[in-house]
C-alpha positions, 0 to 999 in steps of 0.5 A, a space after each residue: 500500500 502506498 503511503 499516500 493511500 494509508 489513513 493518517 492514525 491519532 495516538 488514540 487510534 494508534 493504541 487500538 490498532 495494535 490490539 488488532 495488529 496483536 491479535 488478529 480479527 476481534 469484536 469491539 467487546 474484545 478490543 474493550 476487554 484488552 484495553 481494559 487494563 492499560 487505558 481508562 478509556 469508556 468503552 463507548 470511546 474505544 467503539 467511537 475510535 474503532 467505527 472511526 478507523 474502520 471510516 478511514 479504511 484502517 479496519 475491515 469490518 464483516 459480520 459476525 458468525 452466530 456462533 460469535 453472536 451479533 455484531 461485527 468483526 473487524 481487522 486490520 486492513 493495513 499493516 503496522 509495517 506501512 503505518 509505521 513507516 508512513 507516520 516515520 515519514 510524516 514526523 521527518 517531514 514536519 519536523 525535520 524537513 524530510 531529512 534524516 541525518 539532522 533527526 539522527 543527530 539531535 537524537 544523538 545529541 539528546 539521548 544517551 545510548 548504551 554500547 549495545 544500542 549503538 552497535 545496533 544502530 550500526 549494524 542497521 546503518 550497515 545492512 541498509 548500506 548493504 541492501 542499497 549496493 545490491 540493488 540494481 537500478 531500473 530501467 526506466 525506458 524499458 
């Protein structure tokens, strides 16, 4: 799915789509239950931000079987993959310009990293370096 295409998600609706990410295809009552514990959210809430993401194609939504009773089920119709990295391009683009190095050098300046977590940090710099070497380029007149 192209990034254009994906719905822009609240941090609210962030929350609720990971119950769906998580576990898979639910009613409302289950996403209510799972949320329970972690937000003080009124059920009511969480149904208004699951109508509110299925209204904007984050969530599919079928009925029921009658062995799950009325109702309907819903599951996530984009993946957490394309959402992360729309909203990661989104946040570089409003706050950064669209540039990456000066967010990885605040981030830098910022935080402190742990030995292990920068020799993370490389080791994905590098095996992004890596993927770009074995990538042909197209032909675009083809």
């Amino acid at each position: 799915m192209m990034a254009e295409s994906l719905p822009k998600i609240s941090d609210a609706e962030w929350t609720v789509m990971r119950v769906f990410w998580e576990n898979g295809e639910c009613p409302v009552g289950e996403v209510i239950e799972r949320l329970s514990d972690t937000t003080d959210w009124k059920p009511r809430t969480i149904q208004t931000l699951v109508r509110r993401l299925h209204g904007k194609g984050a969530l599919s939504r079928r009925d029921a079987d009658e062995k799950a009773g009325r109702g309907y089920l819903y599951a996530a119709a984009v993946s957490e993959g394309d959402c992360e990295h729309a909203a990661s391009r989104s946040f570089l683009g409003n706050v950064f310009g669209g540039e990456l190095a000066p967010f990885l050098a605040n981030l830098v300046e910022k935080e402190s990293f742990s030995e292990a977590e920068l020799e993370e940090l490389r080791q994905i710099l590098e095996s992004g370096k890596e993927d770009r070497s074995n990538k042909k380029p197209e032909n675009k007149n083809q």
